[in-house]
C-alpha positions as CSV (number, residue, x, y, z in Angstrom):
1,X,111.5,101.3,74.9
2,X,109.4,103.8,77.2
3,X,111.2,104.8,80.3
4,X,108.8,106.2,83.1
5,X,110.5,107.7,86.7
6,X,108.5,106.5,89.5
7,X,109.3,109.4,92.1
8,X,108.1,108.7,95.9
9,X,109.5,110.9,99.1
10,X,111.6,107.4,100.2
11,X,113.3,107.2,96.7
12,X,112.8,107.7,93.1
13,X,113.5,105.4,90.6
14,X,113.3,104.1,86.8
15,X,111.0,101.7,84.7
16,X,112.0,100.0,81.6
17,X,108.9,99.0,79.8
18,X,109.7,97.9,76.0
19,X,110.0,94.2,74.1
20,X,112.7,92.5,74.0
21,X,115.0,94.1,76.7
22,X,115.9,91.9,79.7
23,X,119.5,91.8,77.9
24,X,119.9,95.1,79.4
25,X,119.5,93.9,83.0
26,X,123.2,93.6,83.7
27,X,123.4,97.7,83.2
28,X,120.0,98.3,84.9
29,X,121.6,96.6,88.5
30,X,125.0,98.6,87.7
31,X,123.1,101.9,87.6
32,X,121.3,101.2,90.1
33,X,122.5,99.2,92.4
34,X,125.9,100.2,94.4
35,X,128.9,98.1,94.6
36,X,126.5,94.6,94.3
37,X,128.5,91.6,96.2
38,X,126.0,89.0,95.4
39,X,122.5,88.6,93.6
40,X,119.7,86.8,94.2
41,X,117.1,85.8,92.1
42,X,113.7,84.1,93.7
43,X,111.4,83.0,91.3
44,X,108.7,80.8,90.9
45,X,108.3,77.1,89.5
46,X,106.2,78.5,86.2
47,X,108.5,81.2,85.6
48,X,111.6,79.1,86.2
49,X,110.9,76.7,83.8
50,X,111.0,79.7,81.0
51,X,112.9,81.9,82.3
52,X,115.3,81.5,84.9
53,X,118.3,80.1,82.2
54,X,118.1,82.8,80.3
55,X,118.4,85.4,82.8
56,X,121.4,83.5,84.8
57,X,122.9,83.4,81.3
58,X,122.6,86.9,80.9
59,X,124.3,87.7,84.3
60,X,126.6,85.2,84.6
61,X,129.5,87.2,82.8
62,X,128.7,90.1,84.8
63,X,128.3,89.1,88.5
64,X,130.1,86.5,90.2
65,X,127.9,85.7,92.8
66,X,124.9,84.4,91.5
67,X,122.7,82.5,93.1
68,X,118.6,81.8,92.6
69,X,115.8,80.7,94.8
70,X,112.3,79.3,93.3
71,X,109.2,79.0,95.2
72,X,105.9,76.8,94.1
73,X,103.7,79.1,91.6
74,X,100.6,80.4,93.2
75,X,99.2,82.7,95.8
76,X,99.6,80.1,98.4
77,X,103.5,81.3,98.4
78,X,102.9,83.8,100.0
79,X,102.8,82.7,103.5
80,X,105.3,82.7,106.5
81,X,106.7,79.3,105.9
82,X,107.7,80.4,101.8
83,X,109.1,83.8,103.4
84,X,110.7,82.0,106.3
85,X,112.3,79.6,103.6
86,X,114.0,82.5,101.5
87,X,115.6,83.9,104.3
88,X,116.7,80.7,105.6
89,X,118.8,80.5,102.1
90,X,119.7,83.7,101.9
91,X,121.2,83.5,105.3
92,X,122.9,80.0,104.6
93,X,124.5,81.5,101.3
94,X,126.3,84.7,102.7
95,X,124.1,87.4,101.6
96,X,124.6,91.1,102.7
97,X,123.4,94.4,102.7
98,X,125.5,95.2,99.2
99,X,123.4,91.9,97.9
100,X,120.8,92.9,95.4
101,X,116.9,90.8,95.1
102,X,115.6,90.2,91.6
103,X,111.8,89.7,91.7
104,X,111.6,87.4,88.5
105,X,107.6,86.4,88.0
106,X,104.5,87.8,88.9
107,X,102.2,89.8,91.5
108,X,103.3,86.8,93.9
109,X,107.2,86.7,93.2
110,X,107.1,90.6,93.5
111,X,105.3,90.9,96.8
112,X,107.2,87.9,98.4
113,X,110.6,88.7,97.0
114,X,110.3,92.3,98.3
115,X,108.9,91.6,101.5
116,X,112.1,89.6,102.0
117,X,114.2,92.3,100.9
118,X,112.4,94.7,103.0
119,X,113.5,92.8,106.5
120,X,116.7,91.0,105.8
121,X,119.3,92.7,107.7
122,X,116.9,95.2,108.0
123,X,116.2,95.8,104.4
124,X,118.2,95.6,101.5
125,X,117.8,96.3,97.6
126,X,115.4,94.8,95.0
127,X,114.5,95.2,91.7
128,X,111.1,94.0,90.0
129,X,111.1,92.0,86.7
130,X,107.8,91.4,86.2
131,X,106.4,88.3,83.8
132,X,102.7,89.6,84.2
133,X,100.4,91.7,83.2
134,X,98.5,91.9,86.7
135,X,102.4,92.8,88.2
136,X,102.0,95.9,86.1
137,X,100.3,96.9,89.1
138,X,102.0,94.9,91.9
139,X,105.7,96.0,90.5
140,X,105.3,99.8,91.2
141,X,104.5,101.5,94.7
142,X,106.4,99.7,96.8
143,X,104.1,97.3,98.7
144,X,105.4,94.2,99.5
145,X,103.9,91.5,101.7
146,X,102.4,88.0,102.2
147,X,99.3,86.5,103.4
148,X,97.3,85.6,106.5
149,X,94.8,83.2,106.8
150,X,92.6,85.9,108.4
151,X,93.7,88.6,105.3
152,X,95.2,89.1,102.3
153,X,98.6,91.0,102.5
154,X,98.2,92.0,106.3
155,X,102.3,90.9,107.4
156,X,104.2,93.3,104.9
157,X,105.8,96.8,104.5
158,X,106.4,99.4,102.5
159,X,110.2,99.0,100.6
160,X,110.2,100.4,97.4
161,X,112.5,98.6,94.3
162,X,115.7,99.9,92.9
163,X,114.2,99.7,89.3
164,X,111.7,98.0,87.4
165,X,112.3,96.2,84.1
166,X,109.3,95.1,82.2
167,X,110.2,93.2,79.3
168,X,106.7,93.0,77.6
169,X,107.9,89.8,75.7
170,X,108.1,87.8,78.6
171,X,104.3,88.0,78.5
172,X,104.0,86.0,75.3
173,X,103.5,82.4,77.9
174,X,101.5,84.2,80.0
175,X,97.9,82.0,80.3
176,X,95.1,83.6,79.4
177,X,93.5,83.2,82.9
178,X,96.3,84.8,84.3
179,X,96.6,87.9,81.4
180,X,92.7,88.2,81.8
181,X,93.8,88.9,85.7
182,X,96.0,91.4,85.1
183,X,93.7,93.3,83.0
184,X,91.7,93.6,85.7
185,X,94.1,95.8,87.3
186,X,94.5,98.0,84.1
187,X,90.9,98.4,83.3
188,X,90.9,99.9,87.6
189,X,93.4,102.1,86.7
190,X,91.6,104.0,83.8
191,X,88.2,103.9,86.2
192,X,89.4,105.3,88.8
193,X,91.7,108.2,87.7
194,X,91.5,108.9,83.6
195,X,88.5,108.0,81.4
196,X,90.4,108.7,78.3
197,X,92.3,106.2,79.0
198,X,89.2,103.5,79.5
199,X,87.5,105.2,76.9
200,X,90.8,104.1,74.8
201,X,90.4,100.4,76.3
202,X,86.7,99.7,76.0
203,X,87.1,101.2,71.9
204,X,90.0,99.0,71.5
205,X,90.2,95.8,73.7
206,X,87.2,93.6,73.2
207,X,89.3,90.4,73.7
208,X,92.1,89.1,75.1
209,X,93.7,88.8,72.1
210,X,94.2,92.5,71.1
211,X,96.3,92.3,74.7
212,X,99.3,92.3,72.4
213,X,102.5,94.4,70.8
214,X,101.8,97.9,70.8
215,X,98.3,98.0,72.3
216,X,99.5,95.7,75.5
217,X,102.7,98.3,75.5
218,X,100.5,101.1,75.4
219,X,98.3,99.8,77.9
220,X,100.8,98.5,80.8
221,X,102.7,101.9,80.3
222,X,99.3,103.9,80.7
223,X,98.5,101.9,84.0
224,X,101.3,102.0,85.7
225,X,101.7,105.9,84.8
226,X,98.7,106.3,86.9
227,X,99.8,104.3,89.5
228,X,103.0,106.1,89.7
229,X,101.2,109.4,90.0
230,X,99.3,108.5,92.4
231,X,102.2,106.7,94.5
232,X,104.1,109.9,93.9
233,X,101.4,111.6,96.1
234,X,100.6,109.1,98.9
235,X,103.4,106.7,99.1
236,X,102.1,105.2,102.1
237,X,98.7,105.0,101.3
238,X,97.1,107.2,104.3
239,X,95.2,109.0,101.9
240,X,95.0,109.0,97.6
241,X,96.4,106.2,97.6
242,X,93.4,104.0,99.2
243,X,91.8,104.7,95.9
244,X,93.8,102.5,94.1
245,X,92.3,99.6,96.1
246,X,88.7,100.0,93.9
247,X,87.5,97.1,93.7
248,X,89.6,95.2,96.0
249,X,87.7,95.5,99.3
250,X,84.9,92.9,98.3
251,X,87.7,91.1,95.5
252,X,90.2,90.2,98.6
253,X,87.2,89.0,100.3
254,X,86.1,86.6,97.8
255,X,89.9,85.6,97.5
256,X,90.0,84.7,100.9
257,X,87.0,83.2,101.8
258,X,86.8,81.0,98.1
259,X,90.7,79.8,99.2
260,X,93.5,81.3,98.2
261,X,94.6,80.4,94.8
262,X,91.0,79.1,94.0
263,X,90.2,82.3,92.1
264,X,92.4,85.2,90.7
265,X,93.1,88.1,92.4
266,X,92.0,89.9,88.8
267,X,88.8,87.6,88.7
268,X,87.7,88.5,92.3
269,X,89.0,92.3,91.7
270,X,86.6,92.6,88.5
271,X,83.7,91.1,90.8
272,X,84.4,93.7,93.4
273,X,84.6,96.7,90.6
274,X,81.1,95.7,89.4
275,X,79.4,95.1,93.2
276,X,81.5,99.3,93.7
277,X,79.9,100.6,90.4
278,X,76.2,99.4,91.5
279,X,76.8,100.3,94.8
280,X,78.0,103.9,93.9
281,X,74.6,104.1,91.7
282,X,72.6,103.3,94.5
283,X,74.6,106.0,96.6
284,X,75.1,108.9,94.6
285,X,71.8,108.1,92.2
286,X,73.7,108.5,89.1
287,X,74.1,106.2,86.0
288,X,78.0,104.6,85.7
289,X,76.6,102.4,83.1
290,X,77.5,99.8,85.0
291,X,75.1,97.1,82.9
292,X,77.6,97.9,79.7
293,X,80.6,97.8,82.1
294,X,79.4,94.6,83.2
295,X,78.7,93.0,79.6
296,X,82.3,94.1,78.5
297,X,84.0,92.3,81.3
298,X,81.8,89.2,79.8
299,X,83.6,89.9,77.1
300,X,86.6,88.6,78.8
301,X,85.4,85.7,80.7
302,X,85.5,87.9,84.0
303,X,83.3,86.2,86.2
304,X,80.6,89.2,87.1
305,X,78.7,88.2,90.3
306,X,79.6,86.9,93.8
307,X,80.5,82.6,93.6
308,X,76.9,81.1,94.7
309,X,78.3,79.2,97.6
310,X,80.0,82.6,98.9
311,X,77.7,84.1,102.4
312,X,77.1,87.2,102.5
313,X,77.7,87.6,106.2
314,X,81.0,85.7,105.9
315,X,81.8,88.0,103.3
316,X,81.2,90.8,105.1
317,X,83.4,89.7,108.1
318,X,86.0,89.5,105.6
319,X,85.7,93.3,104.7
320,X,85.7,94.4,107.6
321,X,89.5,93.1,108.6
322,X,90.4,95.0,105.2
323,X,93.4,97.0,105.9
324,X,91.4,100.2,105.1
325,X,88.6,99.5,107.8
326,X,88.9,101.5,110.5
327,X,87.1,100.8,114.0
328,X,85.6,97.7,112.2
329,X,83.6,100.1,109.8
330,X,84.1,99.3,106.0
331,X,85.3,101.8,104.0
332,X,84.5,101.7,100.1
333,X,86.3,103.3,97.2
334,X,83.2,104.5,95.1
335,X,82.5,106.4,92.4
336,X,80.6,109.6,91.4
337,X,82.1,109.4,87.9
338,X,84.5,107.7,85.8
339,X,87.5,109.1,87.3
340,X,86.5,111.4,90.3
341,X,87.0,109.1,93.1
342,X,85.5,108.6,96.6
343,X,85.9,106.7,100.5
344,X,82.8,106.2,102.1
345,X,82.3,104.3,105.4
346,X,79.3,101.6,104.7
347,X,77.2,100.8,107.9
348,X,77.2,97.0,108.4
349,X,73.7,96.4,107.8
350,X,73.2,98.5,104.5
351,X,75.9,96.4,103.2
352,X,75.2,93.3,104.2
353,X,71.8,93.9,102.3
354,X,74.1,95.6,99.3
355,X,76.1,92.3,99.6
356,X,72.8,89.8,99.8
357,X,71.1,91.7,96.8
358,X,74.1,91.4,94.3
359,X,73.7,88.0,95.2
C-alpha cells in the first residue's frame, strides 16, 4: 500500500492507495474523523449494486449509526434536485456536525457527496472512496460541486476530505468507457507537469488493458502525486492551479453543449488536450508532436476531433462562461513544452477560427 499526504493551507490529509484495502476503512474514519455520531454513505446505482453490501458489512460492527443514500449513476446527478434530495435525507435522519460523508463511486459520487458535505450545517466531514480511475483526479483537491445547465460545476465550493481510500481493486468492474475516461485525466497530469512520467505512459500503456495491477497502481499514484503538488501550492485555484484544467476548457464545452452524460468527461477532456496541443503549435511555433499524441489516444478509442454536429460559435459561447474566463475573455492552459505550462487569453475571433479549423 502507498500512502501519499495531500497537504493544503485549509487541512492536510492521507491517501490510501493499494489493492485490496477497503477492510481498513473502519480505522481510516477512526483516525480521522473525531468522535463520529453517525455515517453516511451516498452512492450511486452502478456502484451500489457491487459495492454498497460489502462496505456496510465492513462498518457495521464498528459504527452504530449507519445509514446510505444512492443516487442514479451518471453526470446528470449532479444537479440541484439530486443535491436537494441528500440533504433532504440527511436532515430527515438526524445527522450532525460529528456525522461523517463517505463518497463511495466515482468523479460524480465525489463531487456531489462533497458538495453536500461542504454546506450541511455549514460543512461537515467527508472522506473519498473512489471506484474510478477518472476520480483519481476528482478525489484529491478538494473541489466539490454540481452542474448548471449553463456550466459544468459552476454551484460548488472548495471543502477538502478527511482522507482518501483508493482501493485499486474496486476498479476490476470498472467499464472500459469509463477506465478509458479516467485515463484521460492521468495522461493530463504527466503533460502538464512531468514528461517522465508520460514518457513512462506512452512506453508502457498502449491499451487499456495494461491499465492493470502494478502499472494502473503506479500510474493513479503518479497522477494524483502531481495533483497533490500542485493543490499543495494553489488550493484555491487563483493561480497554478488553473493549469490543471488543460484540456478542460474546450472538453466541458463539448460536455455541455453534446448533453450531459452523452459523452465522458475523459472523452471530451482528451478532445480538448488535442485542439490545446495544436493550438499551442500555432502559438508558440514549436512542434508538441501532437500528430503522434493524437494517434496514441486512437489507440484508446479517445474520440480525437470536435462531434460533427457540434457549432463552433455555440462552442465558443460555452467557453467563455468557463470558470477561468475573465471579463468574457477565454483563457487557455497551453503549452510551450511537455511540462512547462502556460494561461493565455484567446481573442474571440482567433478562436472561433482555431475552433472552425479543427473542425
Amino acid at each position: 500500500m502507498d500512502q501519499l499526504t495531500i497537504a493544503t493551507k485549509s487541512k492536510t490529509y492521507p491517501m490510501y492507495i493499494g489493492t485490496e484495502i477497503i477492510d481498513q476503512l473502519p480505522q481510516v474514519i477512526k483516525d480521522t474523523c473525531k468522535s463520529v455520531s453517525k455515517v453516511l454513505i451516498i452512492s450511486d446505482e452502478s456502484v451500489a449494486s457491487l459495492y454498497l453490501e460489502k462496505v456496510k458489512d465492513i462498518l457495521n460492527a464498528q459504527f452504530d449509526e449507519l445509514l446510505s443514500f444512492v443516487i442514479p449513476a451518471g453526470e446528470s446527478a449532479k444537479s440541484f434536485e439530486m443535491y436537494y434530495q441528500c440533504q433532504t435525507f440527511a436532515l430527515e435522519k438526524g445527522l450532525d456536525r460529528s456525522s461523517v460523508i463517505l463518497a463511495l463511486g466515482g468523479g460524480v459520487v465525489g463531487d456531489l457527496a462533497g458538495f453536500v458535505a461542504a454546506t450541511f450545517m455549514r460543512g461537515i466531514p467527508f472522506i473519498q472512496i473512489p471506484t474510478t480511475l477518472l476520480a483519481h483526479d476528482s478525489a484529491v483537491g478538494g473541489k466539490v460541486a454540481i452542474n448548471h445547465e449553463l456550466g459544468k460545476n459552476m454551484i460548488g465550493a472548495f471543502h477538502q476530505p478527511n482522507a482518501v481510500l483508493y482501493d485499486i481493486d474496486l476498479m476490476k468492474t470498472l467499464p472500459k468507457i469509463e477506465l478509458r475516461s479516467g485515463f484521460a485525466e492521468v495522461i493530463k497530469h504527466g503533460l502538464i507537469w512531468d514528461p517522465e512520467f508520460y514518457e513512462w505512459l506512452t512506453e508502457n500503456i498502449t491499451s487499456l488493458d495494461d491499465l492493470k495491477g502494478e502499472k494502473l497502481q503506479y500510474a493513479v499514484l503518479k497522477g494524483v502525486a502531481v495533483k497533490a503538488k500542485v493543490v499543495s501550492e494553489d488550493e484555491q485555484e487563483k493561480g497554478l492551479r488553473a493549469i490543471l484544467n488543460f484540456g478542460h476548457t474546450l472538453g466541458h464545452a463539448i460536455e455541455a453543449e453534446s448533453g450531459y452524460g452523452k459523452i465522458t468527461h475523459g472523452d471530451g477532456v482528451a478532445i480538448g488536450m488535442i485542439f490545446a496541443l495544436k493550438l499551442s503549435e500555432k502559438i508558440f511555433n514549436h512542434n508538441l508532436s501532437s500528430e503522434n499524441i493524437k494517434e496514441w489516444f486512437s489507440l484508446f478509442g479517445f474520440p480525437t476531433s470536435i462531434p460533427e454536429q457540434l457549432e463552433a460559435e455555440k462552442l465558443l459561447e460555452r467557453m467563455k462562461h468557463d470558470k477561468k474566463a475573465t471579463s468574457g475573455k477565454v483563457k487557455m492552459v497551453l503549452l510551450k513544452n511537455i511540462g512547462e505550462t502556460v494561461i493565455q487569453d484567446i481573442e474571440d475571433e482567433h478562436l472561433l477560427r482555431f475552433l472552425k479549423d479543427f473542425i
